[in-house]
C-alpha positions as CSV (number, residue, x, y, z in Angstrom):
1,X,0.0,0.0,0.0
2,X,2.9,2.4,1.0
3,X,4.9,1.2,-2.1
4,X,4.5,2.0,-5.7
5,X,5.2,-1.7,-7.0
6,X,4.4,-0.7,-11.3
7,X,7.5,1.5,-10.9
8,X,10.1,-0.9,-9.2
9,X,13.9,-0.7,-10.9
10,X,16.4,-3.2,-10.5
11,X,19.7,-1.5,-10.3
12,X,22.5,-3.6,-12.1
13,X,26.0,-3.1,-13.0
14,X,28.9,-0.8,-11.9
15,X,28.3,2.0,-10.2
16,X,29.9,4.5,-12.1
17,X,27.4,3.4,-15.0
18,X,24.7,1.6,-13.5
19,X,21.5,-0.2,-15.8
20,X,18.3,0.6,-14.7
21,X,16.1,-2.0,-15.5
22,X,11.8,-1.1,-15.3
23,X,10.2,-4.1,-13.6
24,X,6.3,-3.9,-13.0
25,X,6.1,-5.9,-10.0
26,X,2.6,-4.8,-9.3
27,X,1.9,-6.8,-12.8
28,X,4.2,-9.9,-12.0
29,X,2.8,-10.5,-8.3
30,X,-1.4,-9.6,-9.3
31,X,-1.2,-11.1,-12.7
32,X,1.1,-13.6,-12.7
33,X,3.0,-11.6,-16.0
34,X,5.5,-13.5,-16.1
35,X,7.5,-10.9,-18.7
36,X,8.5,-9.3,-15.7
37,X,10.2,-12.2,-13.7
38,X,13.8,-11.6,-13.9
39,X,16.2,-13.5,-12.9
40,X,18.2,-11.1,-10.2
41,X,22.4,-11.7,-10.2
42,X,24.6,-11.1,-7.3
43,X,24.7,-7.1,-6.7
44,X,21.7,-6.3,-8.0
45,X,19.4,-3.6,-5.9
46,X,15.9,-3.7,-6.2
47,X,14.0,-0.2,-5.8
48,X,10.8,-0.1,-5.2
49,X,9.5,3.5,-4.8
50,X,7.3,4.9,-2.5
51,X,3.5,5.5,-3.0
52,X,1.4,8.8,-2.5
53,X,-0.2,6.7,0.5
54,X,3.2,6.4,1.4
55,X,4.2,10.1,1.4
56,X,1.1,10.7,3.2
57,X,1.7,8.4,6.2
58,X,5.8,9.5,6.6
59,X,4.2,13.2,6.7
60,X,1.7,12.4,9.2
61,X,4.5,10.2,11.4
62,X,6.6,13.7,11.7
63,X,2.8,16.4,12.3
64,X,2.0,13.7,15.1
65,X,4.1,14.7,17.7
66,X,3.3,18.8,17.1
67,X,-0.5,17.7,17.2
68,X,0.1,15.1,20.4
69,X,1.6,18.3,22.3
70,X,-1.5,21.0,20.7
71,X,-3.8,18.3,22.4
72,X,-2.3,16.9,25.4
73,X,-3.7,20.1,27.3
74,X,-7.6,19.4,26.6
75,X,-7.3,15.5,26.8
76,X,-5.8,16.3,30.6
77,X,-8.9,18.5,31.2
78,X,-11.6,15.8,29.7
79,X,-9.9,12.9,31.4
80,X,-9.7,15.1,34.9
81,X,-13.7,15.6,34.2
82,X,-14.1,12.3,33.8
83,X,-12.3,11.3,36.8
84,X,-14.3,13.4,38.6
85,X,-17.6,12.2,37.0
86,X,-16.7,8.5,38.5
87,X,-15.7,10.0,41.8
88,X,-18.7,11.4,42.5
89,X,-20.8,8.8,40.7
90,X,-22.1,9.9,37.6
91,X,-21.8,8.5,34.1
């Protein structure tokens, strides 16, 4: 979900003048296309890019924090009403 599997790249050769190699895993693991099954030799890197959904979710992992200290104050007041809704024996 947080990967963008049409758009993987194997990564083969030197580095000074690597081959990039489009592989549409998305295709090969839903479909069973088997045009793109490649047979991977040693040294090869596999890439697989990340999705929008995965942009999304690493943006939200670094607002969380920033939002968790905005709203820390009001969810001590509502849990401090609540408390004191059970002390004195309301729901």
């Amino acid at each position: 979900m947080f990967a963008s599997a049409e758009s993987t790249q194997v990564v083969r050769g030197d580095p000074t003048h690597p081959e990039f190699i489009n592989v549409n895993l998305k295709s090969l693991i839903e479909e069973g296309d088997q045009s793109q099954n490649m047979l991977l030799a040693s040294g090869d890197l596999v890439y697989v890019p990340r999705s929008g959904w995965g942009d999304i979710n690493i943006f939200n992992k670094r607002i969380r924090p920033l939002f968790e200290l905005i709203l820390y104050p009001a969810r001590t007041i509502i849990d401090w009403d609540r408390a004191a809704d059970i002390w004195n024996g309301s729901n």
